[in-house]
N, C-alpha and C positions, 0 to 999 in steps of 0.2 A: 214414350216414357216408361222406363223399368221400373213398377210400382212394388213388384212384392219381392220382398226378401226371406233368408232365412235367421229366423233368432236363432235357432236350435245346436246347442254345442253340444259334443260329448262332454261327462262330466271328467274333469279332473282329476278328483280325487281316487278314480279308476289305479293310478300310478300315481300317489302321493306318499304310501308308504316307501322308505326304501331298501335298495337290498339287504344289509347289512341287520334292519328290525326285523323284518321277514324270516331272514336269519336266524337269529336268535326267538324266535317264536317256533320256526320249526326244531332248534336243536330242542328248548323247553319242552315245548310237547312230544317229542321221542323219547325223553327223559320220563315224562309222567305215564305214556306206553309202556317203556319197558319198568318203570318200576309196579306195575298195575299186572303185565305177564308175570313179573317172577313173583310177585305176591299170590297169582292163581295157583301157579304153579308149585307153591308152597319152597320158592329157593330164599339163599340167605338175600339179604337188599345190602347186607354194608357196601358192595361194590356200588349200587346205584345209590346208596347217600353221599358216598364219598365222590360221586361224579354231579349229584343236584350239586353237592355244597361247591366242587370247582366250578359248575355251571352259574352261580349265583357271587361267586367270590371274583368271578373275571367281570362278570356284569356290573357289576357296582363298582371294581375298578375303573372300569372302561368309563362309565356315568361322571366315573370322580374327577378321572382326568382328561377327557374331550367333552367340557360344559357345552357346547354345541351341540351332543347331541341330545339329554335331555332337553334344549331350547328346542332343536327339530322334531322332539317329539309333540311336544306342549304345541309346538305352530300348527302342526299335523293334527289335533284333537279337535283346536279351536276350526280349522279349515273346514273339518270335515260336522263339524257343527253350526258351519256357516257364517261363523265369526270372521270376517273377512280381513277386517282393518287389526285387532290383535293380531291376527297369524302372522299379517304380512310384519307388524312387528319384532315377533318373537323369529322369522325367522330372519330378517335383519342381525336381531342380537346375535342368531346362530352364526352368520357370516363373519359377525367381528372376530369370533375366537377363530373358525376353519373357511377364512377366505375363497379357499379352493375347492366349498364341495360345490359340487354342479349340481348335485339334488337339492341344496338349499335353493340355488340362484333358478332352478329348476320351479320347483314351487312355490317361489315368491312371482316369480311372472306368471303362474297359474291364476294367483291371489289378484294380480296387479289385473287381471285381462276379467277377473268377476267385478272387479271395482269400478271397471272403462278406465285404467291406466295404460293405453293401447302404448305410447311410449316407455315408459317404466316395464311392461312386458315384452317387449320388444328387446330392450336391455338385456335384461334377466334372461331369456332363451337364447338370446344370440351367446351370453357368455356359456349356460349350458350343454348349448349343438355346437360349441366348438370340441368339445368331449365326446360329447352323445348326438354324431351329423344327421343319425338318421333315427331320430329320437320321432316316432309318429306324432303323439301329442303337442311336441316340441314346436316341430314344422306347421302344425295345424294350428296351430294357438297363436304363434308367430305372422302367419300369413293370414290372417282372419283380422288380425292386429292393424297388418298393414293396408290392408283391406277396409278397415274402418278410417282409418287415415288417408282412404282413398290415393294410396302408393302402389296403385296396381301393377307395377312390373312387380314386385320384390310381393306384391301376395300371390300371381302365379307362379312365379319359382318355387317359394313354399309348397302353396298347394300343388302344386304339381307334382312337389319329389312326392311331397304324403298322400298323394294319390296313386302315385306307384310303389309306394310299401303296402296300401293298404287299399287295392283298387277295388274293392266292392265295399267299401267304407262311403254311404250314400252322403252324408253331411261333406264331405270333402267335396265330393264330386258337385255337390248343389253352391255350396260358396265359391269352388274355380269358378262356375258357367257363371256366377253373378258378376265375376271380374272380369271375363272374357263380355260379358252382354255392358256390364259398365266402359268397358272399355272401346265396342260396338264392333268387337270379334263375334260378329254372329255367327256366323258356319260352326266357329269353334264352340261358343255358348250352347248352341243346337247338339251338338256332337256330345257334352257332356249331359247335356240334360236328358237328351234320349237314351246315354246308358243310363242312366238312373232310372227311366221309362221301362229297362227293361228290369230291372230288378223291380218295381215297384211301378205299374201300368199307372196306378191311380194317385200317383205323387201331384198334390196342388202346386206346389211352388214351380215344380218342371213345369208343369203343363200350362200354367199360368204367364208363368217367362217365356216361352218356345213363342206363347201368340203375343208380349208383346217386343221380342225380338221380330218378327213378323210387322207389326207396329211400326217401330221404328223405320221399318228400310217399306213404309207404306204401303202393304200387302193386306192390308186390312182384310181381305174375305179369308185370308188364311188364319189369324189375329182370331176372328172369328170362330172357327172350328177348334182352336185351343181353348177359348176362352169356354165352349160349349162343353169341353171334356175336362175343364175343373172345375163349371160350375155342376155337372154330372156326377163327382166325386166329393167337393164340398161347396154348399151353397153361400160363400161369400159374398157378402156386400162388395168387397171392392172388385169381385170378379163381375158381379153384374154394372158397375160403375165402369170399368174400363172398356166389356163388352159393348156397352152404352154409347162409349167413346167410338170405339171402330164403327157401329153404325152409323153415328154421325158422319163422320167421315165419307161412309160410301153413299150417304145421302138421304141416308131412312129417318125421318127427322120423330118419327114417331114410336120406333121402335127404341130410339134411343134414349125419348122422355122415358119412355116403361119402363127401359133395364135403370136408367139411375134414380128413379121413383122405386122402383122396387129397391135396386140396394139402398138406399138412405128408411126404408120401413124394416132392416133385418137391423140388429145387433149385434156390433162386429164382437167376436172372441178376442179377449185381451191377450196380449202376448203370443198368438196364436200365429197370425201374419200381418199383424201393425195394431195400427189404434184407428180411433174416426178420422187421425189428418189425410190418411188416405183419401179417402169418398170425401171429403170438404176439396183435399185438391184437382180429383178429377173432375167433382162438379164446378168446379172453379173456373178451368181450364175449358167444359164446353161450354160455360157462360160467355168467356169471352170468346171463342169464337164461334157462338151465336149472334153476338153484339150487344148480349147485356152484360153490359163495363159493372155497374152498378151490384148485382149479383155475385158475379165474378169478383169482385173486389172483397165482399161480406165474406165469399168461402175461402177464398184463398188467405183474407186475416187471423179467420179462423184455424186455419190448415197452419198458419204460421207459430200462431198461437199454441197449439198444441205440440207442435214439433218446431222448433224453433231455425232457423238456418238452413232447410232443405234448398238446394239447388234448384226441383222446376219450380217450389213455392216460390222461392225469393225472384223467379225469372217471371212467372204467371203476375206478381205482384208488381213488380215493375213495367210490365209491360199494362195493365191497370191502370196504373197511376199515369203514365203515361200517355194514355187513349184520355184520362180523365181531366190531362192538364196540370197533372203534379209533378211539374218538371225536376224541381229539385229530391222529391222523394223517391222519383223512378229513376234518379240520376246516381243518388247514393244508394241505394238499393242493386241498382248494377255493378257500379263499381268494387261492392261487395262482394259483387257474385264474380266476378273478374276474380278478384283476388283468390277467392277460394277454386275457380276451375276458369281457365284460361281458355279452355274450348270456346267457350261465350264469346269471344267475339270475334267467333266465325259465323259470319251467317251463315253457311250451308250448314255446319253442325247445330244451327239455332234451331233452323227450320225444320230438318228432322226430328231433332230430340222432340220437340214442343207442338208440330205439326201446325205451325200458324201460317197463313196465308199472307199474301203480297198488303195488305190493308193492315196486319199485326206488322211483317216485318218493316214497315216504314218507317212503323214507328222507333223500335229495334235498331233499324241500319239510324236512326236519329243518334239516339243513347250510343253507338257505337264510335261516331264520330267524335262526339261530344268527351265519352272516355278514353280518346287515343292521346 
């Protein structure tokens, strides 16, 4: 199970001003330079009033007669004051007058991917990077987008081109490896995370994902030695809950109580690398294959509870319900998870992703016939 992700985006508004303001910000202030030199210098200024006053008599033309831009300014103030939902209206209205700028359509998908409008930003940058292909921000906000939509071909194209505009841009490189590990391109997942490893030896989210790509393809002892070098670097709850997990697995039954005893006594940082449904679903997860259904069931509601629609949750619960005799809630509970990811009902991609054994997938290959 791929448990930790990255929040962490570049900010936006880096590139929310556009050329044209920038523009006329630097002719102004060469205007108040030179009128500021020849005043030292004791020369006449009529030259530089009669160039403020054209300086100021084009600008307020230009205000008068593309209302669009005074709205991209106004969208641009509120954006960058974190007023997300005006901006994204103001600069709608920007659009009605100048359909065609790409900075507007540009920065409204900026607005739409802070709101989790991953379609609506999707929109917006696609009409933008037809302009502007190799727009970094564009690309990265785009496939991060798609990425949450879980569209993983079209969020490696993205991140990929923006990983080769901007190949030591670490956030790029960390959400490719999450699409390549989602999509259980491990070699390829590993290959980006270890350059990130090397700009930054002590990156948690790499070193955390490398052990449970590791995980996944059931190398647990390897799992291990990552999980050991980002609890080394930050002492996460969820990294001693998963560490937890790979020793169960290789049979340490006691080691594994301590590491998820221990993370369920720390306090996870909010926003940092998740919230508690992490450590609820891992502990959820080695309830039941300990064989407490009962357990398993309390964490995994919880895990649901707080993140609502997760993939191994709604699978870890179904299969619960399941062991428990809830035929019809493990039934649509699956069926749910079908819908959302089709992998499901492949056994062999069950039993990796979730790591259950011939006594879980019984029950599993049940609900799979049952949903064909």
């Amino acid at each position: 199970m791929n448990l930790i992700g990255s929040n962490i985006t570049p900010d936006p508004n880096l590139k929310l001003i556009p050329l044209w303001l920038r523009a006329c910000f630097w002719v102004i202030g060469a205007a108040i330079v030179f009128g500021w030199m020849a005043r030292s210098e004791g020369k006449s200024i009529s030259a530089f009033s009669v160039f403020v006053e054209m300086v100021v008599v084009v600008f307020v033309a230009i205000l008068i007669a593309l209302p669009s831009i005074p709205l991209s300014l106004t969208a641009i103030l509120l954006s960058l004051a974190r007023r997300s939902k005006s901006a994204r209206r103001r600069f709608t209205e920007a659009l009605r007058w100048n359909p065609t700028d790409e900075s507007s359509y540009l920065n409204r998908g900026f607005v739409a991917f802070r709101l989790g409008d991953y379609e609506a930003c999707i929109a917006d940058l696609s009409r933008a990077l037809e302009v502007k292909p190799r727009h970094f921000l564009g690309l990265f906000h785009r496939g991060t987008s798609y990425y949450m939509l879980e569209d993983h071909h079209h969020a490696m194209l993205d991140l990929s081109e923006a990983s080769h505009i901007k190949p030591k841009n670490i956030i790029t490189r960390v959400n490719l490896a999450n699409t390549y590990l989602d999509s259980e391109r491990y070699d390829e997942a590993r290959t980006q995370y270890e350059a990130v490893l090397q700009q930054k030896p002590d990156h948690v989210v790499a070193l955390a994902n490398i052990g449970a790509s590791y995980a996944d393809e059931a190398d647990f002892a390897r799992a291990i030695e990552y999980y050991d070098r980002a609890l080394a670097a930050y002492e996460s709850p969820f990294f001693y809950c998963n560490r937890g997990l790979a020793y169960f697995m290789l049979g340490d039954e006691a080691q594994a109580e301590a590491d998820i005893a221990r993370g369920f006594e720390k306090r996870p940082r909010e926003n940092v690398l998740g919230g508690d449904e992490l450590r609820y679903l891992v502990r959820g997860q080695y309830r039941l294959l300990k064989g407490d259904t009962d357990g398993a069931l309390d964490d995994l509601q919880k895990a649901n509870e707080l993140l609502p629609s997760r993939k191994d949750t709604m699978a870890g619960l179904a299969a619960a319900h399941a062991i428990s005799g809830h035929a019809d809630a493990a039934r649509n509970l699956w069926n749910l998870l079908l819908e959302r990811d089709p992998r499901f009902a492949d056994s062999d991609f069950v039993r990796r992703r979730m790591y259950w054994p011939d006594r879980i997938m019984n029950h599993i290959k049940s609900l799979m016939s049952k949903s064909a």
